[in-house]
C-alpha positions as CSV (number, residue, x, y, z in Angstrom):
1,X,-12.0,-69.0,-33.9
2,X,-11.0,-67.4,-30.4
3,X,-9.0,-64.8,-30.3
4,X,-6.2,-64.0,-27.3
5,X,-3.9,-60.8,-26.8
6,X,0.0,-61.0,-25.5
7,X,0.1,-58.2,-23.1
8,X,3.5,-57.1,-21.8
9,X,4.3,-55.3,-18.7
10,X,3.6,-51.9,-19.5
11,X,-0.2,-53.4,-20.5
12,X,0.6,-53.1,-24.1
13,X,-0.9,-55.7,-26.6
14,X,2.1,-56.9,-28.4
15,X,0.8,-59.4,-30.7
16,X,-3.0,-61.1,-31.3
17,X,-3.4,-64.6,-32.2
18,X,-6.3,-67.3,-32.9
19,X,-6.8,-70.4,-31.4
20,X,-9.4,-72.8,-32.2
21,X,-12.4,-72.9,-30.6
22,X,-12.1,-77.0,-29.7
23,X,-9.0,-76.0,-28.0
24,X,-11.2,-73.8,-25.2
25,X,-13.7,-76.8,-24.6
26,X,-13.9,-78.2,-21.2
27,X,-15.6,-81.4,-20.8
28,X,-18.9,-79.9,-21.0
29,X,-18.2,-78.7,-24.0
30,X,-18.0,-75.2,-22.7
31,X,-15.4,-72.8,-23.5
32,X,-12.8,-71.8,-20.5
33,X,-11.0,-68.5,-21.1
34,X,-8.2,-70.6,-19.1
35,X,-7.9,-73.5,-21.1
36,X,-6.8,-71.1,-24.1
37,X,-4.4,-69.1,-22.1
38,X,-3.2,-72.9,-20.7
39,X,-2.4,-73.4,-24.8
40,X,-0.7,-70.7,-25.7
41,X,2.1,-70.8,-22.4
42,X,2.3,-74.1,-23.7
43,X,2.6,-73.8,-26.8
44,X,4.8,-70.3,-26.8
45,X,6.3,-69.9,-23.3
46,X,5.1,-68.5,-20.7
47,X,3.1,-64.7,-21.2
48,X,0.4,-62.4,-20.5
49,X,-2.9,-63.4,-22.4
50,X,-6.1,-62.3,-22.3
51,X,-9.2,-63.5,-24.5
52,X,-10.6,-60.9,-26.7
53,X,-13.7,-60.5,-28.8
54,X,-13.4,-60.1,-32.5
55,X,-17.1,-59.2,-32.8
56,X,-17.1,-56.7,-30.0
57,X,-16.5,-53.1,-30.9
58,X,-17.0,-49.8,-29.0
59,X,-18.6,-51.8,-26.3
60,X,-21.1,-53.3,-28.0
61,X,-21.2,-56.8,-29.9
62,X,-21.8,-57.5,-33.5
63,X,-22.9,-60.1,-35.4
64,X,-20.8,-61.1,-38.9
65,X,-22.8,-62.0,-42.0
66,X,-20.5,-64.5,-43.1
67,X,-21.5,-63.4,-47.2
68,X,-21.3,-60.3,-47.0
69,X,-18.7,-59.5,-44.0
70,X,-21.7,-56.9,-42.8
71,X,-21.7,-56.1,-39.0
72,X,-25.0,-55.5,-37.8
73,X,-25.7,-54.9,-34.1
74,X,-26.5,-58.2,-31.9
75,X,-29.3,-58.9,-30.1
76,X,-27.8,-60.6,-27.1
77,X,-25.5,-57.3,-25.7
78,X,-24.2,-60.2,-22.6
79,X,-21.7,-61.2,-25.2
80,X,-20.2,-58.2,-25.6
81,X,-16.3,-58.9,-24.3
82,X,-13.9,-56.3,-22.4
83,X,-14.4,-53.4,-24.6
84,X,-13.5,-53.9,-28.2
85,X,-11.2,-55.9,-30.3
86,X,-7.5,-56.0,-29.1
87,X,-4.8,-55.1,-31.6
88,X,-1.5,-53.8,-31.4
89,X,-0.4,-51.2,-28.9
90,X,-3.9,-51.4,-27.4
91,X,-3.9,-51.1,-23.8
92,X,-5.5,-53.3,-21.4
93,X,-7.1,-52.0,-18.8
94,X,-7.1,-54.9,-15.7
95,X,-9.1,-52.6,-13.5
96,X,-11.6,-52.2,-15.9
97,X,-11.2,-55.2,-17.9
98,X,-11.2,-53.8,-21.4
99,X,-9.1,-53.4,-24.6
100,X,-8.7,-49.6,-26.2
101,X,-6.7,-47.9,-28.2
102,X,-3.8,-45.7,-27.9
103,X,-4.7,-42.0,-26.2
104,X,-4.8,-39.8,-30.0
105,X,-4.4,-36.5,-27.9
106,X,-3.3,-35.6,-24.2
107,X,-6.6,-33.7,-24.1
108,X,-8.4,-36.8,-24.9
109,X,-10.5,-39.0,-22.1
110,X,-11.6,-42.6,-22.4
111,X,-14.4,-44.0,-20.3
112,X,-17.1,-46.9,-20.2
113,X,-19.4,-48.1,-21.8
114,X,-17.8,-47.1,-25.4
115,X,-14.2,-47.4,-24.4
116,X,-13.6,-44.8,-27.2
117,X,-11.5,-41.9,-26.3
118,X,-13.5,-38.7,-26.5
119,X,-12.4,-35.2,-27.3
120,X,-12.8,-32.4,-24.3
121,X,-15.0,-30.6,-27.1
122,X,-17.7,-32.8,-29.4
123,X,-16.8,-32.3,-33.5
124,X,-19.4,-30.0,-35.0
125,X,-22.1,-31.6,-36.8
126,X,-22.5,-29.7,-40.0
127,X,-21.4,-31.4,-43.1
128,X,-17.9,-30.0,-42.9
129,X,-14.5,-32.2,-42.7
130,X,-12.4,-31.4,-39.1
131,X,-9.4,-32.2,-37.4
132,X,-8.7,-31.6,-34.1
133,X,-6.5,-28.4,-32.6
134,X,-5.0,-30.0,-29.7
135,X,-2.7,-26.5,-29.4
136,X,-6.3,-24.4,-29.1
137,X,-8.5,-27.1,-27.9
138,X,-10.9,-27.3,-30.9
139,X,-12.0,-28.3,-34.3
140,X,-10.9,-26.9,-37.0
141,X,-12.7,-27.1,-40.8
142,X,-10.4,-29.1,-43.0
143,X,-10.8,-26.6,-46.5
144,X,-11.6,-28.9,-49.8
145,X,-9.5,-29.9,-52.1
């Protein structure tokens, strides 16, 4: 399956659909990005669509064991596909090229190659449970249960 996301204006992914994979083929047998899009205004009216990789997460692309559903990392990091896996009220970045999520805090900065947003202070590495402070800019423990 192929997988495309309806971007509006505001470069919000309103909805993410799949297409089969015969419907991409040119006649070389070699998927076109283009063909898909062609589809779906055909099929749906007229949108925004862009192609986006169900196997590519955080930047990087994964390979699906189709028994198990266990990602492992692929060999072949050229098939990695605008930044991760679109969903809804992802943003996509034209400049850029990529897919990523909403911004969870102002404080919070988003760059290549991850596309992940990242916190202005790294989370503690001790074996505690956090959440961020956005008020004081920092991590707080989260006390157990």
């Amino acid at each position: 399956m192929a997988y495309f996301a309806k971007i509006n204006n505001d470069s919000k992914v309103e909805q993410v659909i799949s297409v089969n994979n015969n419907v991409l083929l040119d006649e070389n047998n070699v998927e076109q990005e283009q063909k898909g899009i062609d589809f779906l205004n055909d099929l749906l009216g007229e949108s925004n669509w862009k192609q986006t990789s169900y196997n590519t997460i955080h930047g990087q692309y994964y390979s699906t064991n189709s028994e198990t559903g266990e990602r492992t990392l692929h060999s072949d990091q050229s098939k990695a596909f605008r930044g991760n896996f679109a969903g809804i009220d992802y943003t996509y970045d034209s400049e850029n090229d990529v897919f990523y999520p909403s911004q969870p805090y102002p404080s919070w900065t988003i760059s290549g190659p991850d596309w992940q947003w990242q916190p202005p202070v790294a989370m503690p590495i001790d074996g505690n449970y956090y959440e961020w402070n956005e008020e004081n800019q920092s991590w707080d423990i989260i006390p157990p249960l």
